[in-house]
Structure formats: structure tokens, C-alpha cells
C-alpha positions as CSV (number, residue, x, y, z in Angstrom):
1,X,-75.9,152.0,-220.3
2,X,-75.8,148.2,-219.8
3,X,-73.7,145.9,-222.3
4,X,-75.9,143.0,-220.8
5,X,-78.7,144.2,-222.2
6,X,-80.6,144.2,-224.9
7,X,-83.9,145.5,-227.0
8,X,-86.9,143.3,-226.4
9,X,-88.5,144.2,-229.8
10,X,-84.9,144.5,-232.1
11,X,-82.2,143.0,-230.6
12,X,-80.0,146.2,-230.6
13,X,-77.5,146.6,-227.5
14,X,-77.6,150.4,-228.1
15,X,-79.7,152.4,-225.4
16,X,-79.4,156.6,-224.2
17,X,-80.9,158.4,-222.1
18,X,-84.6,160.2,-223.6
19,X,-84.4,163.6,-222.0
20,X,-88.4,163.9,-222.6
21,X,-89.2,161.3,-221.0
22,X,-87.4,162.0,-218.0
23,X,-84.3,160.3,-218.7
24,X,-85.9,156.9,-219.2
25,X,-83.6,154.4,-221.4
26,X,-85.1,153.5,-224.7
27,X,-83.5,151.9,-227.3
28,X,-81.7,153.9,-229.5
29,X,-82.7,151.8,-232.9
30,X,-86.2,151.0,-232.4
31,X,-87.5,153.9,-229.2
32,X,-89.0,151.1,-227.4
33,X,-88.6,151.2,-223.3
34,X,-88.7,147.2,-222.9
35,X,-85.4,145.5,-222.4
36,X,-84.0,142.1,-221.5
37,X,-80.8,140.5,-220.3
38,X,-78.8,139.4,-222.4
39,X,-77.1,136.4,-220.5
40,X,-80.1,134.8,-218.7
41,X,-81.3,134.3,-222.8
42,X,-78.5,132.6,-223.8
43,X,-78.2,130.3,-220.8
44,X,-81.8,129.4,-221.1
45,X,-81.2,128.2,-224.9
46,X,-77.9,126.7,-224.1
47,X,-80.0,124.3,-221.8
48,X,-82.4,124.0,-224.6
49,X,-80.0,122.6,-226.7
50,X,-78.4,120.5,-224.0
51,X,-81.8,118.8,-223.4
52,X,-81.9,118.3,-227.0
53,X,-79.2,116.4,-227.7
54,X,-80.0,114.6,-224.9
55,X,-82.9,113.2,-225.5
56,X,-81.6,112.5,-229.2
57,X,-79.1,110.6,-227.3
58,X,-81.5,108.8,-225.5
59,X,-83.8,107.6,-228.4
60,X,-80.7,106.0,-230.5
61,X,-80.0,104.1,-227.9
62,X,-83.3,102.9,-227.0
């Protein structure tokens, strides 16, 4: 179990181990198989906002 990721369809953090499936990780909320990190997310919508403000920045002054 990974804390740095998370359920592609819920959002839950929460995986184990399905025994039928041949101790594949699924998510223990939802069942579903497909995962994501969790950092790489949050740093790409951290520069998101960054580029945001930015360009809000940009217009005022122009």
C-alpha cells in the first residue's frame, strides 16, 4: 500500500490486496484497479494556479 496514491475514479487513498484477482490492488471504496499519484496532481495545479495569477498580474498592469 502507497500513501502517494490515490483512486482515479473516487479519490480514496485506501487500497488492499484482491486475492481473486491475483493480488492485484484495487481500491478498497470504489473496486476499481486505476490509480494515480497523488503528488505529481497537485504540483501540476499548483503551476496552474501560479500561471493564473500571473497572467492576472500581467493584464492589470497592461
Amino acid at each position: 500500500m502507497s500513501v502517494n496514491r490515490v483512486c482515479f475514479n473516487c479519490g480514496s487513498s485506501s487500497f488492499v490486496s484482491d486475492r481473486s484477482l491475483g493480488g492485484k490492488i484495487v481500491c478498497s471504496k470504489c473496486g476499481s484497479s486505476s490509480f494515480k499519484n497523488k503528488s505529481s496532481s497537485f504540483f501540476k495545479s499548483k503551476k496552474l494556479v501560479f500561471l493564473a495569477i500571473a497572467i492576472a498580474i500581467f493584464i492589470i498592469i497592461i
